[in-house]
FIRO-189900 format. One record per residue (C-alpha): residue in three letters; x, y, z negated. Coordinates in nm, 3 decimals, m for minus. Layout:
! residues N
NODE,mivo,px,py,pz
NODE,Ala,X,Y,Z
...
***
This chain:
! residues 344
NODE,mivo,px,py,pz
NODE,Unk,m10.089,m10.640,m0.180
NODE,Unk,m9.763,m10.653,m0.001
NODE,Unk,m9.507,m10.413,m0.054
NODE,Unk,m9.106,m10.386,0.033
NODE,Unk,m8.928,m10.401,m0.233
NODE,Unk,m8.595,m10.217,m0.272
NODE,Unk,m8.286,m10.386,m0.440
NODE,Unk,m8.029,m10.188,m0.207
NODE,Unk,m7.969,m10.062,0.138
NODE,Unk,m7.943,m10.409,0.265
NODE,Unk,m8.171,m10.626,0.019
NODE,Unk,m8.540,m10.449,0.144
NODE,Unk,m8.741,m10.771,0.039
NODE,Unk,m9.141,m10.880,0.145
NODE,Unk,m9.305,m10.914,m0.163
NODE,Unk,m9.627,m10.906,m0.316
NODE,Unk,m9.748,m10.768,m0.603
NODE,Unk,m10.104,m10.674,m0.756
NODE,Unk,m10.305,m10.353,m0.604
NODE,Unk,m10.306,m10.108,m0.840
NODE,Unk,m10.627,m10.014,m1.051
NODE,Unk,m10.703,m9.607,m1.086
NODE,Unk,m10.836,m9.468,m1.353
NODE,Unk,m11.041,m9.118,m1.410
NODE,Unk,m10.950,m8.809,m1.197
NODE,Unk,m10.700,m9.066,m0.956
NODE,Unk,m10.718,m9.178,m0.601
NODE,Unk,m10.606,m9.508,m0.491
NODE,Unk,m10.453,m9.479,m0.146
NODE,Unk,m10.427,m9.666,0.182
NODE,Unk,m10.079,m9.624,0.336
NODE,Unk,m10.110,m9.598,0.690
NODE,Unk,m9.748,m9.438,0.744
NODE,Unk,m9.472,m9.361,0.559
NODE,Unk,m9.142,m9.211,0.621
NODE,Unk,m8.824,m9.330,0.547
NODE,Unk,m8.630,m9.034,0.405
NODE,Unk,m8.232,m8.939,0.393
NODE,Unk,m8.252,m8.969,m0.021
NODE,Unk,m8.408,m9.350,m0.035
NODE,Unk,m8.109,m9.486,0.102
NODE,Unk,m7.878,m9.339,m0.169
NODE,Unk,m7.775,m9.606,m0.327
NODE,Unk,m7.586,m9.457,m0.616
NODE,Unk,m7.952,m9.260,m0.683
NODE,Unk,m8.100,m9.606,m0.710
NODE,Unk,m7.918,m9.888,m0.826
NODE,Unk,m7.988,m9.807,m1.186
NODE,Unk,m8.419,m9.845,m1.120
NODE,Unk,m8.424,m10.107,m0.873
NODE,Unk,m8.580,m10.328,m0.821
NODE,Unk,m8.858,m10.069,m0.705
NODE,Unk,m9.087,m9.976,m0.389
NODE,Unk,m8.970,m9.655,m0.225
NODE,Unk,m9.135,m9.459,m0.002
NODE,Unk,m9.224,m9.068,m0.084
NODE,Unk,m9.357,m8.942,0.295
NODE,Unk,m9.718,m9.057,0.282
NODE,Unk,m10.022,m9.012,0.468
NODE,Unk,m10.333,m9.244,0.492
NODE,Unk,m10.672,m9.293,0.380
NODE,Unk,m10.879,m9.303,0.047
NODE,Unk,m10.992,m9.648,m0.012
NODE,Unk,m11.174,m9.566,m0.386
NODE,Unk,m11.229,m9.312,m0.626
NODE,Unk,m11.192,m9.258,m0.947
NODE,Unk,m11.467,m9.084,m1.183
NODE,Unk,m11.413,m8.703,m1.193
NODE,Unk,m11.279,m8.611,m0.881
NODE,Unk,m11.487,m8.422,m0.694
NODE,Unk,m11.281,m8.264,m0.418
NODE,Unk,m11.201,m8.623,m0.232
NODE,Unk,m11.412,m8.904,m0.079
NODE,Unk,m11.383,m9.273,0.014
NODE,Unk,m11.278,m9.277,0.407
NODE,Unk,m11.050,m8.883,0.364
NODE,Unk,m10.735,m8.901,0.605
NODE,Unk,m10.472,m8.707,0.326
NODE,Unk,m10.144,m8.676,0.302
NODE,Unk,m9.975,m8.662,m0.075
NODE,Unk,m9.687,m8.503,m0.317
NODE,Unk,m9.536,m8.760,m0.498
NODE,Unk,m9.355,m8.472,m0.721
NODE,Unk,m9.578,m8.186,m0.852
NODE,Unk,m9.563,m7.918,m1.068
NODE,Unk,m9.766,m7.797,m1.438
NODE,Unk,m9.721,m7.472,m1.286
NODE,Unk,m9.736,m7.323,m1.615
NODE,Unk,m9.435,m7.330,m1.786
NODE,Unk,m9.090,m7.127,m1.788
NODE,Unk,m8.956,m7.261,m1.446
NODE,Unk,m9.319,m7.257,m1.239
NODE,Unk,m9.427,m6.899,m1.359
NODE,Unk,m9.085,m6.774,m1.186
NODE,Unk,m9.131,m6.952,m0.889
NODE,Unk,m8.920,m7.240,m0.943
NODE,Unk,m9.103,m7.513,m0.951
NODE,Unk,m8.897,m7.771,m0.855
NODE,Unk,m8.675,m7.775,m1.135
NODE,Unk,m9.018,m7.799,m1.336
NODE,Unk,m9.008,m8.101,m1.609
NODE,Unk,m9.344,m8.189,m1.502
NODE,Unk,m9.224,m8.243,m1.152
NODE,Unk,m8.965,m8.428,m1.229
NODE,Unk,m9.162,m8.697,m1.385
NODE,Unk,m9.472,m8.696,m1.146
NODE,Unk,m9.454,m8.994,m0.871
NODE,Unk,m9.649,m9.267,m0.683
NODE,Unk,m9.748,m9.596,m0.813
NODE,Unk,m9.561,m9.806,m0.695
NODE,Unk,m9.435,m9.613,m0.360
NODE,Unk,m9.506,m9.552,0.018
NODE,Unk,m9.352,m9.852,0.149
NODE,Unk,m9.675,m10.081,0.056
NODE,Unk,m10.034,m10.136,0.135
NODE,Unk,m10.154,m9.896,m0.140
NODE,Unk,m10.060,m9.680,m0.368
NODE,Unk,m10.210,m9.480,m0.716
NODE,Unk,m10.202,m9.120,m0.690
NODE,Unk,m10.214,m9.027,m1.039
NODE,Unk,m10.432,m8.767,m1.176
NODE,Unk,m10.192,m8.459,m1.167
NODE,Unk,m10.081,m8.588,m0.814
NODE,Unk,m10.474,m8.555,m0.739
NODE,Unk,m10.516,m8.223,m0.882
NODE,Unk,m10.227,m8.042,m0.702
NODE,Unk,m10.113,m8.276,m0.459
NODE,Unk,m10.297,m8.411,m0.184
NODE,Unk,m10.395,m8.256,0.136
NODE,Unk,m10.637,m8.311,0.403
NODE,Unk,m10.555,m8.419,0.743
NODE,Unk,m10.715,m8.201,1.006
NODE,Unk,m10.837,m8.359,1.300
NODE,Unk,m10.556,m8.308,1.528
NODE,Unk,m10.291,m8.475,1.268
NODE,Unk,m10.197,m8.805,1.328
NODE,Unk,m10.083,m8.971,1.061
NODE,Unk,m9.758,m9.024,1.184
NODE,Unk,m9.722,m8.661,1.213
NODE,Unk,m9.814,m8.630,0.868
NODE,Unk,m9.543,m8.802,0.730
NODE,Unk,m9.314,m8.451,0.796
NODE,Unk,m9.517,m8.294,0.512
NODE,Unk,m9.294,m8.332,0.232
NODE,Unk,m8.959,m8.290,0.434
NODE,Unk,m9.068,m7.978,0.598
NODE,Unk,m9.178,m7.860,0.242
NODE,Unk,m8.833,m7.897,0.139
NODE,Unk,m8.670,m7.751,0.440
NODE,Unk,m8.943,m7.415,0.437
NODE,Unk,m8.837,m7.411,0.060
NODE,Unk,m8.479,m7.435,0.140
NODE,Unk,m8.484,m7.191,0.439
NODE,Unk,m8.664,m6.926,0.198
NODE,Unk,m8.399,m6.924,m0.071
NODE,Unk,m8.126,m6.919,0.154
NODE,Unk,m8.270,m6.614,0.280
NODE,Unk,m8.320,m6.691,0.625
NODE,Unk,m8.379,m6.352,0.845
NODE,Unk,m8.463,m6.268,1.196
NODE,Unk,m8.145,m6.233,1.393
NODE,Unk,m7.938,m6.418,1.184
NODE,Unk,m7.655,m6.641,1.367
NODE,Unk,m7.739,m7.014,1.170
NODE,Unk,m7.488,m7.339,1.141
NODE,Unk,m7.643,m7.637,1.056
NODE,Unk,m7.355,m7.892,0.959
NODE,Unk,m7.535,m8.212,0.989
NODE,Unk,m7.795,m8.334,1.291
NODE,Unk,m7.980,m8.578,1.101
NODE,Unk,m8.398,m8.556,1.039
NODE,Unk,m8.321,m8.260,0.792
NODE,Unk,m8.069,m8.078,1.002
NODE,Unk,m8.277,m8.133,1.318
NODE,Unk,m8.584,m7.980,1.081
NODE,Unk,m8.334,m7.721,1.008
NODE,Unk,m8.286,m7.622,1.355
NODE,Unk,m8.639,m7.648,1.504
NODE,Unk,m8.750,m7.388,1.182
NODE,Unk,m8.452,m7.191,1.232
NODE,Unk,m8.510,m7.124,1.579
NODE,Unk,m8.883,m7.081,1.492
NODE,Unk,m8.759,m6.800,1.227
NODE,Unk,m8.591,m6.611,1.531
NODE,Unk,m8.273,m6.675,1.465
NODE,Unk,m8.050,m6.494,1.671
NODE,Unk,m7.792,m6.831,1.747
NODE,Unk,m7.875,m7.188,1.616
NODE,Unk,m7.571,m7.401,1.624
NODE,Unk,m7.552,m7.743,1.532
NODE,Unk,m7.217,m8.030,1.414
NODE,Unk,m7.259,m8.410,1.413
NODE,Unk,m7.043,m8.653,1.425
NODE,Unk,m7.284,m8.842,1.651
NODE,Unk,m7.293,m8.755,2.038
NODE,Unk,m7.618,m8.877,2.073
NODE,Unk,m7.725,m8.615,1.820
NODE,Unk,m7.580,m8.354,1.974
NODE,Unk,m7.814,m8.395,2.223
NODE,Unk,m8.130,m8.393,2.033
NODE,Unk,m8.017,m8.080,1.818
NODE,Unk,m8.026,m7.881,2.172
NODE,Unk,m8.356,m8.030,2.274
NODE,Unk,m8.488,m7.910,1.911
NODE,Unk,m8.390,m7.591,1.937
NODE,Unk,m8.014,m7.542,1.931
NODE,Unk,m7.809,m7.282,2.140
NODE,Unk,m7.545,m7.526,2.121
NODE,Unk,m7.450,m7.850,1.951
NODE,Unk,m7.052,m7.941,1.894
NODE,Unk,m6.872,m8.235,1.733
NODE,Unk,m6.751,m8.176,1.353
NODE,Unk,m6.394,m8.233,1.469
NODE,Unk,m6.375,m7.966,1.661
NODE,Unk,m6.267,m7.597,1.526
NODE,Unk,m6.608,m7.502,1.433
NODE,Unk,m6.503,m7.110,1.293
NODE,Unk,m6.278,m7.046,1.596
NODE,Unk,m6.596,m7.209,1.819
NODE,Unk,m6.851,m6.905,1.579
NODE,Unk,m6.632,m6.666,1.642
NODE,Unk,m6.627,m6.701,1.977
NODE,Unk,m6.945,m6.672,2.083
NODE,Unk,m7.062,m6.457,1.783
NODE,Unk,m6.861,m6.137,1.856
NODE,Unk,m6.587,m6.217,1.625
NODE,Unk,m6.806,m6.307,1.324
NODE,Unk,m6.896,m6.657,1.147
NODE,Unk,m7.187,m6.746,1.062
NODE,Unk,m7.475,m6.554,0.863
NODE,Unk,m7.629,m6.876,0.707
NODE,Unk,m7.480,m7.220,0.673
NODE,Unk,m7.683,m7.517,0.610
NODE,Unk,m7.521,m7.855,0.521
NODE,Unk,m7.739,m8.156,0.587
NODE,Unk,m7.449,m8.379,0.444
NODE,Unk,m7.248,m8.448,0.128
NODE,Unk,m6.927,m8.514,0.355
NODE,Unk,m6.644,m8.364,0.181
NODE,Unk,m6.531,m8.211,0.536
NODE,Unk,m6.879,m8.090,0.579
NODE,Unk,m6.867,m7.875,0.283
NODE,Unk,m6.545,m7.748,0.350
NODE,Unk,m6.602,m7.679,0.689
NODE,Unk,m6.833,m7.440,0.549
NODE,Unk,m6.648,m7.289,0.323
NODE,Unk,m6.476,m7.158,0.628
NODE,Unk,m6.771,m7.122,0.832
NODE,Unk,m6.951,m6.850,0.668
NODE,Unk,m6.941,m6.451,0.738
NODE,Unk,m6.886,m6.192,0.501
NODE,Unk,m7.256,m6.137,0.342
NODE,Unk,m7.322,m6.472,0.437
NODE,Unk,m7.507,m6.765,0.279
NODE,Unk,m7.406,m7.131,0.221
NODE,Unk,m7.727,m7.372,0.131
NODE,Unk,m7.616,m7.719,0.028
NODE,Unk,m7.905,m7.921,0.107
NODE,Unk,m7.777,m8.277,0.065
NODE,Unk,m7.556,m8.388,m0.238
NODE,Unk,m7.225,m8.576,m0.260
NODE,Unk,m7.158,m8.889,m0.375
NODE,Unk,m7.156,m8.829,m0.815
NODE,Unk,m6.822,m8.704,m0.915
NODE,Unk,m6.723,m8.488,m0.604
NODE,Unk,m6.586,m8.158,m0.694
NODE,Unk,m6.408,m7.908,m0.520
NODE,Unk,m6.165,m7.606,m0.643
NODE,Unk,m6.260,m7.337,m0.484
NODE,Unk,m6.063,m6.977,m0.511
NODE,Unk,m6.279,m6.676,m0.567
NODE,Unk,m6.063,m6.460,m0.469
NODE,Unk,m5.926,m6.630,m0.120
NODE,Unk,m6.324,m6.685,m0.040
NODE,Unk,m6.583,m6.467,m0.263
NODE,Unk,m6.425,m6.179,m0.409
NODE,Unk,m6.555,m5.850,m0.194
NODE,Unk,m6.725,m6.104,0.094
NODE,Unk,m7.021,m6.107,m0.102
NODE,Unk,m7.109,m6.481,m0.029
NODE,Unk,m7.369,m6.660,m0.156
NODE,Unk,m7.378,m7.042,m0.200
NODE,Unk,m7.701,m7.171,m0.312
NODE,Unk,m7.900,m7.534,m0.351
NODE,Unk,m8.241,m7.646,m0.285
NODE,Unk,m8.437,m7.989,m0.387
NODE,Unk,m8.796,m8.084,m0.315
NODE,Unk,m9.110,m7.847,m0.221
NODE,Unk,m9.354,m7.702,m0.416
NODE,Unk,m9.728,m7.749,m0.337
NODE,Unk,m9.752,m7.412,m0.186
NODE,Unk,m9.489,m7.525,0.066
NODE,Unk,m9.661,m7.855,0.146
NODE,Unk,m9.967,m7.640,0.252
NODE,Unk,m9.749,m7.467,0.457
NODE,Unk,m9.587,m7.712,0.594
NODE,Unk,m9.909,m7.906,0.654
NODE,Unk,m10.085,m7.567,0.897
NODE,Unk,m9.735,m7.531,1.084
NODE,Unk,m9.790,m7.932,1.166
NODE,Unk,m10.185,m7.859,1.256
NODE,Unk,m10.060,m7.581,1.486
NODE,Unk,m9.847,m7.744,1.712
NODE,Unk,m9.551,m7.544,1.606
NODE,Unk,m9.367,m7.876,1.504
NODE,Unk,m9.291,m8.105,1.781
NODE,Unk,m9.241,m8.373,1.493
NODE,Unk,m9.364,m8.697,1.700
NODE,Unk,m9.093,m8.626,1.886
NODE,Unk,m8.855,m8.675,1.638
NODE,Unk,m8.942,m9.006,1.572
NODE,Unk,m8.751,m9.312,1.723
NODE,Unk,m8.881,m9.626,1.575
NODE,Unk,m9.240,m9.765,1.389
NODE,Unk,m9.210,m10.070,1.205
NODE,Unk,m9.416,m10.268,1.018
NODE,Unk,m9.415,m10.294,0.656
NODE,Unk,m9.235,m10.680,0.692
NODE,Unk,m8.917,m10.477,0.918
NODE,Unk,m8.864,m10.217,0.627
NODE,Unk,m8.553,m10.366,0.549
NODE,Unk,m8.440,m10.342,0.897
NODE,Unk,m8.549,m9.964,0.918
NODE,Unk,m8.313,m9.901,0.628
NODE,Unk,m8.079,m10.049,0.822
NODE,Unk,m8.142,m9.835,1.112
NODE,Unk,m8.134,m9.512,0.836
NODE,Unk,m7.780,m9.592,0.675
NODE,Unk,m7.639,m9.695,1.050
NODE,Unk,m7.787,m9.475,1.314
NODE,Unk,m7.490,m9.503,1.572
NODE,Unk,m7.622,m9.872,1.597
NODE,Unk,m8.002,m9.776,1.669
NODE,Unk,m7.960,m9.440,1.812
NODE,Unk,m8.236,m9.363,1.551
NODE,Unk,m8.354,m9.008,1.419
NODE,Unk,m8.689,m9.061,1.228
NODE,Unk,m8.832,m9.423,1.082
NODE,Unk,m9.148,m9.480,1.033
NODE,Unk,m9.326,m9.743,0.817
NODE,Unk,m9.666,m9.855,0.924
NODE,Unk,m9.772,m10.104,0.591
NODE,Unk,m10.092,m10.186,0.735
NODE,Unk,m9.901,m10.391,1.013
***
């Protein structure tokens, strides 16, 4: 089968390698979409594994079966959880399943960006979902990346009313500010760097969109009676991003950090001049659980999402390299969402 395999952000080679076989209780997968994600172009995540396929936002069809499963059929349109829980040890039973060993080891063989993949046996159990009807497969792709923005929204603590900052207009701070805004948020306001973002943040849901370099707390205040805002979400490891805000956040507020740094960032930070008596909360998320994939999944099937939308170039399994490209330089491309189509 062909595949595109990953040596860095600019070395996304055609190559072929064998289909893989599936054993009992696994599924052997046709990709007919897959996303390419904010994470597979981290390089410094990467270079110590490659050369390997990438490719984690799947959706396609079953071509075989393996013996035991019972729940899934040759010709099933499904979308898939490359990371899944045991959800039975410490971390699952209190709700935190994506710090779960189990999870941590579970994946796709080899990845999304190739003709087909093996969904393991655990993947099978707990993993893959049905397409209804009305999901294109496309659309399906925003699974897993809406899994991990419901989970991230959640423990942040997201509230009706709230006045949100989303530092970051990329896919996940776009996703941020479409759910947000869906969450009745009282004010949605979105930072970029990138004009052309700017512009798609308000069409997704953003009261207003302003550039980074502006004075973003003197900007909240103004239009927030005086206060900062109640959650901040920062869809970028930028050091400014982060402290930007630091000095974003209101008194009882939240900070989520959804996207890491570069390994070895660290920042002092003075209790005293920021936490002590402001109650603030700064908090992480990573990944989705399968409950949140479900979820995910039924606010897709509703219409809720306007995910197609989002998306600003298909390619072919062959241009994969250039739709990394188009990821780690999307000034160049004007691109939000990539999409992989391996069968073409």
């Amino acid at each position: 089968m062909r595949v595109a395999m990953y040596y860095s952000n600019q070395d996304v080679r055609p190559e072929e390698m064998p289909t893989p076989r599936i054993g009992p209780g696994e599924l052997l997968l046709r990709v007919e979409a897959s996303g390419i994600c904010g994470s597979d172009v981290m390089e410094w995540y990467r270079t110590h594994k490659v050369p390997l396929v990438l490719g984690h936002e799947v959706a396609g069809v079953i071509e075989s079966v393996g013996d035991g499963v019972e729940h899934y059929k040759m010709g099933d349109r499904v979308t898939a959880a490359h990371h899944v829980p045991c959800n039975t040890c410490h971390y699952c039973l209190t709700g935190n399943h994506t710090v779960c060993d189990t999870l941590r080891q579970t994946n796709f063989d080899p990845g999304g960006f190739a003709e087909y993949i093996r969904l393991p046996a655990i993947n099978v159990d707990r993993g893959v979902f049905l397409l209804p009807e009305e999901v294109s497969f496309e659309e399906a792709t925003f699974v897993e990346p809406v899994a991990c923005i419901l989970r991230g929204q959640r423990r942040s603590g997201m509230k009706p009313g709230y006045c949100v900052l989303v530092i970051g207009s990329g896919i996940a701070g776009l996703l941020h500010v479409h759910l947000a805004r869906m969450a009745s948020a009282d004010m949605v306001v979105a930072t970029d760097i990138l004009n052309y973002r700017l512009k798609v943040a308000r069409r997704f849901g953003a009261h207003d969109a302003i550039h980074a370099d502006e004075d973003v707390p003197a900007y909240l205040r103004d239009v927030n009676d005086g206060r900062l805002a109640d959650l901040v979400i920062v869809c970028t490891g930028a050091r400014a991003a982060i402290l930007q805000a630091l000095s974003s956040v209101e008194r009882g507020g939240t900070i989520l950090f959804f996207a890491p740094t570069e390994p070895g960032v660290t920042f002092p930070i003075s209790l005293n001049d920021l936490f002590w008596r402001n109650d603030i909360t700064l908090t992480t998320s990573y990944a989705g659980s399968p409950a949140d994939h479900a979820a995910a999944l039924e606010l897709i099937r509703a219409g809720n999402l306007r995910v197609r939308e989002m998306i600003t170039h298909r390619l072919g399994l062959a241009e994969t390299g250039l739709g990394f490209h188009m990821v780690t330089h999307p000034q160049e491309h004007n691109s939000i969402k990539v999409i992989i189509e391996p069968q073409r």
